[in-house]
N, C-alpha and C positions, 0 to 999 in steps of 0.2 A: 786076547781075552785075559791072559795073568796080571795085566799091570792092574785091572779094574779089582780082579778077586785081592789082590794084594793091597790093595786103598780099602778094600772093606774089610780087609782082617786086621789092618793098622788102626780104623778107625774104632775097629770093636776092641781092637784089646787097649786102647785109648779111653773107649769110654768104661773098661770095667776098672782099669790102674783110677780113672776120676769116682768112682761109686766107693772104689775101695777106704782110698784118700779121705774121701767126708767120711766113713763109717769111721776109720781111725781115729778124726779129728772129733768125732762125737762123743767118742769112747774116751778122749784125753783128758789130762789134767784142764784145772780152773784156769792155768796162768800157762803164757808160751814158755819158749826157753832160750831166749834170745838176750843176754847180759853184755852192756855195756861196762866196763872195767877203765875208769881212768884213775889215772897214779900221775906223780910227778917229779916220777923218776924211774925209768921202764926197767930199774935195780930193785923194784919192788915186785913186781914179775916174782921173782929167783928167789927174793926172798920172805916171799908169802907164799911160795907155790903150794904148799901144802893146802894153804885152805883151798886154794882155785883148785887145785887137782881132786878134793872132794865135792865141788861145784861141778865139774868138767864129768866126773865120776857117777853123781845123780841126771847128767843128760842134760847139763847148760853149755850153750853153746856161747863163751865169751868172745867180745870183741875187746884186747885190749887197745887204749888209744892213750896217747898223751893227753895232761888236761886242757896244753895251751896249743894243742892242733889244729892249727889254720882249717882247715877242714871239717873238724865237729861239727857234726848236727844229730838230733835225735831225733827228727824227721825230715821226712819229705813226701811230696806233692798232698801234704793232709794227714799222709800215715807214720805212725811212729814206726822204728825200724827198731827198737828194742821192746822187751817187755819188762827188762828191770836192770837198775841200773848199780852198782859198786863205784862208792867216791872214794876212791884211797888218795886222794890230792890234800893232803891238808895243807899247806905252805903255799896251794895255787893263789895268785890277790886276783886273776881273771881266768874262766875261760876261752879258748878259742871258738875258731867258728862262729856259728850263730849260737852256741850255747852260753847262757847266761841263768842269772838267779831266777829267774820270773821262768825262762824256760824248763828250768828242776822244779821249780812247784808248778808247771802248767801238767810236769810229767806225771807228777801225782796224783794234780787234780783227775787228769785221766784215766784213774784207777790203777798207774804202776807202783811198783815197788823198790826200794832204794834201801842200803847199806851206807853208811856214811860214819868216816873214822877219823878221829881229828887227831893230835897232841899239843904240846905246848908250842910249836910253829903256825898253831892254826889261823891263816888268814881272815879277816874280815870279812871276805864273804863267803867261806866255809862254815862262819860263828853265825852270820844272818840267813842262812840256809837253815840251821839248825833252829834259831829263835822262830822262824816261822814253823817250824815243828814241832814248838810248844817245848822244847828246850835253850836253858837260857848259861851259857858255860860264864864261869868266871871273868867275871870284866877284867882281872889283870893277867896283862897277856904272858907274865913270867910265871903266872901261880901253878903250881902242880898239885894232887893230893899226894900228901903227906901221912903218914901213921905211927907212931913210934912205939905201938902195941902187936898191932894186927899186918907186922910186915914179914916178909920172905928172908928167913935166916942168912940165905944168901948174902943181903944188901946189910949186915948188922952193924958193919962198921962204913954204911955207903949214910945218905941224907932221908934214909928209909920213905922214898919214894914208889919203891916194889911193893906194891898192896899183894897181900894175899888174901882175896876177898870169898867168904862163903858166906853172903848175906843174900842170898838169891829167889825170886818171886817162887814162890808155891804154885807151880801150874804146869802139869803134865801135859797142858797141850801145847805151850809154851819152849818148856826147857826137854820135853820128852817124857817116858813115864819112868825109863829109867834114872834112878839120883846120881846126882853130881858129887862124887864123896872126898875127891880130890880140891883142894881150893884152886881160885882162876887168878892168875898172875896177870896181873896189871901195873901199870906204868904210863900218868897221862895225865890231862885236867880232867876237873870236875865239873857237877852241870848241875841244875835246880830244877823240877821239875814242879810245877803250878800245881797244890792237892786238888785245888777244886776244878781241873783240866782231868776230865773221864778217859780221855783218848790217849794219854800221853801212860806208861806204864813204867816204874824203874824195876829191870830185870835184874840187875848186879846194884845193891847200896855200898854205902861204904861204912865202914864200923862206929860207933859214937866217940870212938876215938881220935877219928880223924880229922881234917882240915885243910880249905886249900891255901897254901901261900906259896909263895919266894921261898926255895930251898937255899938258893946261895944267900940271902941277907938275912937279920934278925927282923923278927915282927914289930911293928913299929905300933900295930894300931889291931883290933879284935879283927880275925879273918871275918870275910862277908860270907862263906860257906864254911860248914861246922858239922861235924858227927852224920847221922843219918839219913838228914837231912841232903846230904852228897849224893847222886847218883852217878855212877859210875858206868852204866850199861843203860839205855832205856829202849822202849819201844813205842811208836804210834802207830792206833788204826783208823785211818780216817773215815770216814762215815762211807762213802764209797768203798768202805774195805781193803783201799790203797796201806801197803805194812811199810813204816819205815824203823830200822834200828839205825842208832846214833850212840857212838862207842867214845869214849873221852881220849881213846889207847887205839892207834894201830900197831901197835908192838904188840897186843892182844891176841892178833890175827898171826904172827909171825910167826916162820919156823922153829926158831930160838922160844920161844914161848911155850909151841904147842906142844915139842919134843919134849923140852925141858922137865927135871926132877923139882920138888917143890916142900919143905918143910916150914912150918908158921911157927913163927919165932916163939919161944916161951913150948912149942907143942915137942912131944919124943916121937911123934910119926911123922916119917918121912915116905912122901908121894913116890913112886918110881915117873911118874907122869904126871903133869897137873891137868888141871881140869880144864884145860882153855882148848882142845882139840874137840871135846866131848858138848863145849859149852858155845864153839860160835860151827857148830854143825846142827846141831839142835836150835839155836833160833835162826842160822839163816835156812832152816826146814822153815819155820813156821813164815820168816820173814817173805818169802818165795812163795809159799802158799800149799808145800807139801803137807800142812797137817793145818787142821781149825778149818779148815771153808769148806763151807754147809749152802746146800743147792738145794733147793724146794721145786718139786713137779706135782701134776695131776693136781692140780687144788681142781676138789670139788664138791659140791653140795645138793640135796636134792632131797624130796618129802622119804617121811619114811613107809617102807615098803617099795616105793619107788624107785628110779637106778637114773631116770632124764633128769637132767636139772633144767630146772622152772625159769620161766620169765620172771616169774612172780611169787610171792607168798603173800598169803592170807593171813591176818593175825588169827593166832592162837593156832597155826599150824605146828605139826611137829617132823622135825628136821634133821638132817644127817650133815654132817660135815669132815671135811678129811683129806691130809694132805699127805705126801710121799717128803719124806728127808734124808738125805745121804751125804756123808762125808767123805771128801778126799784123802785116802791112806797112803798118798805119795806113788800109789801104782795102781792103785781102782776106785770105785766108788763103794763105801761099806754104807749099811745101815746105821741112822745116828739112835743111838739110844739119848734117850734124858725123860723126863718126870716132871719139866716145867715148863713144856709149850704152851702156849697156852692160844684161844682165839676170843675176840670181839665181835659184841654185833653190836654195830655203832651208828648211832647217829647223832650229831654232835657230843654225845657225852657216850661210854657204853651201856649197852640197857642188859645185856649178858656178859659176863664174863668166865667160861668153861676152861680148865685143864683138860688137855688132850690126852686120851690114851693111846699107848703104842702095844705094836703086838711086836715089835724088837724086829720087824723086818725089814724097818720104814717109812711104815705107814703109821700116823697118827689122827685121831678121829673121836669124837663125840657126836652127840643127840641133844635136843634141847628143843623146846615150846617157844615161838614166836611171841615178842610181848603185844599185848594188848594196845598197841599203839603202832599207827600206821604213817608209812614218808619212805624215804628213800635210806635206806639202810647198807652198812658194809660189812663183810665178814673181815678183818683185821688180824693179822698174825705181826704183831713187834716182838723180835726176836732177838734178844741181847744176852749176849754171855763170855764172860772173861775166856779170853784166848781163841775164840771162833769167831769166823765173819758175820756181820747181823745179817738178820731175811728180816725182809718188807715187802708182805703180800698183803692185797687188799681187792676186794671184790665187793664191787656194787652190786643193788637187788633192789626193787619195791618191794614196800609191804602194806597193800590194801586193805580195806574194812569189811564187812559182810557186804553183798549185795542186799537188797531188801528180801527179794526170795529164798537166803539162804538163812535166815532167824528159824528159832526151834516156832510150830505151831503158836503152842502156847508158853509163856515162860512164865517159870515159877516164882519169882522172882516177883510178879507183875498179879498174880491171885487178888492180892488186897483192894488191888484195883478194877480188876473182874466184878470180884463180888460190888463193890459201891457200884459199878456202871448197873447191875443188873439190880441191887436193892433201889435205886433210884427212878429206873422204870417202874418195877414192882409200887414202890409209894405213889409215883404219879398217875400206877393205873387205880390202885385204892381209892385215892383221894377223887377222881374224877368220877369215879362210880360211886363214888359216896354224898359226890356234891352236885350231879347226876338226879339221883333216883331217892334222894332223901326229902321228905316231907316237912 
């Protein structure tokens, strides 16, 4: 009789380690933590470890892989086996494996996220990975950016190549809330990013000073990229909420970078650190999905005083709405605070438009009167805001007309008409008794 009790105490403490498992996984971050790392050259390991060891530090579990590994693949039998991926390969001209271009953007299209770091070695299909990203780097493959204002004292007698860049996006949810005070030491090409491209964001510019060309020859002809216009850091977030950063500089990332002291040429302060430890920790938070992604629950609606929600509304009902918002703090789910949610009631154009109120727990919620016109209606939340992931909630509903029995008695509205039906009896009974009984 012990081998039976012993199969059912295996099986119980099996099924509670499984209950526990999904409560943990419910309770988790938006994104896994499963990082593909390819490089091409496994002496990038050793000398990038600093950033992977703050990668490895927040709880990513890297795989690293050569990029021309017979073996690569980023799935199998359907399922991806990463949840986001590090290109330190810039000089790769092919992946191995079954990995290829079409396969990096199939990975994206799948809602993952990607790191990708080029320099003046960067391959042709490192450059066409990036263009489908909505960056477009330098067509000539010797050009570097250049500054001969805005460079790292260090390089004063080098091709001033060493940017000392603090031209950096405004966005706390982005770069952190804490400032970036130290400048980011770069060293790479440049890249253009399309203004009228929403998705595409430059995180790091380069000073109006600058320019990309050919550091060893003289300029022959106006650089094709110029001043501000340079981006030198950017970011994309695909409509899926897929983050990719695209860095012109893997030198960016490097030990030698991130340790490194840092004074801007022409400036009397001198950095003990610059700012490149502080600055690819902070977006590969956001890139990762440890800050900015917003998760919408409980959407719900229902008359007022009521608590069920309806099959249906009636025009000129009045109505409750209200949904729950939380942001990932990199370790829980916090309440999102904001002042510009806002919701729709839509039917081909919106016929309400309402700001939501929040009580800062959460939960966001108004009231509002059904319009006067009846079909098939949505409640609609588009939700867009620099540095957070969008929500797209939408909820169908009818909205019927009065039944016949449900009109007021009499409507006021309708007297003028009253009275004629009834002075017109009244004249046709005069008239009849008058033409009647008259002599």
């Amino acid at each position: 009789m012990a081998a039976p009790r012993h199969h059912h105490l295996a099986l119980a403490v099996a099924l509670a380690l499984l209950v526990v498992t999904a409560a943990a996984a419910d309770e988790g971050g938006p994104r896994g933590r499963r990082v593909l790392v390819l490089v091409d050259d496994l002496a990038v390991r050793s000398s990038h470890s600093a950033f992977f060891a703050s990668l490895q530090g927040r709880g990513f579990d890297l795989d690293f892989r050569l990029a021309d590994d017979p073996k690569l693949s980023l799935h199998r039998y359907g399922q991806y086996l990463y949840d986001g991926l590090v290109l330190f390969a810039p000089s790769t001209p092919r992946f191995g494996g079954s990995v290829d271009q079409n396969s990096i953007l199939e990975f994206i299209d799948a809602g993952h996220d990607m790191i990708l770091a080029a320099d003046s070695s960067a391959s042709d299909l490192i450059r066409g990975i990036a263009t489908e990203c909505g960056v477009d780097f330098d067509e000539d493959p010797e050009a570097m950016v250049i500054d001969h204002i805005n460079y790292a004292a260090t390089d004063a007698e080098g091709d001033h190549t060493l940017i000392a860049g603090d031209d950096l996006i405004q966005s706390d949810v982005i770069l952190g809330s804490k400032k970036i005070e130290a400048p980011v030491l770069f060293r790479g090409i440049g890249h253009a990013v399309n203004p009228s491209n929403s998705l595409v964001l430059k995180v790091l510019s380069a000073s109006p000073s600058a320019y990309s060309a050919n550091p060893k020859s003289k300029l022959a002809s106006p650089p094709s990229l110029t001043g501000s216009a340079i981006s030198l850091v950017s970011v994309m977030q695909a409509r899926n909420n897929a983050r990719v950063l695209i860095s012109g500089s893997l030198d960016l990332f490097s030990n030698r970078f991130l340790k490194s002291g840092v004074q801007k040429a022409g400036s009397k302060i001198r950095h003990e650190k610059a700012g490149n430890e502080q600055f690819v920790t902070e977006t590969s938070k956001w890139v990762f999905h440890e800050r900015g992604h917003l998760k919408a629950v409980n959407v719900k609606h229902n008359k007022v005083g009521e608590t069920n929600e309806p099959g249906m509304y009636r025009i000129n009902d009045d109505l409750e709405y209200s949904v729950e918002i939380y942001e990932w703090s990199g370790t829980s789910w916090k309440p999102y605070v904001a002042d510009d949610v806002q919701v729709q009631f839509y039917m081909m154009s919106p016929y309400v438009l309402k700001t939501l109120s929040t009580d800062k727990k959460g939960v966001f919620s108004t009231s509002f009167k059904v319009p006067d016109v009846y079909g098939v209606f949505q409640f609609k939340v588009e939700y867009q805001r620099l540095g957070y992931t969008g929500l797209s909630l939408s909820k169908q509903i009818p909205v019927r007309p009065y039944r016949h029995n449900e009109y007021e008695r009499f409507i006021t509205s309708a007297y003028p008409y009253y009275a004629a039906s009834f002075s017109t009896m009244g004249a046709f009974f005069i008239f009849s008794f008058v033409y009647l009984y008259h002599k």
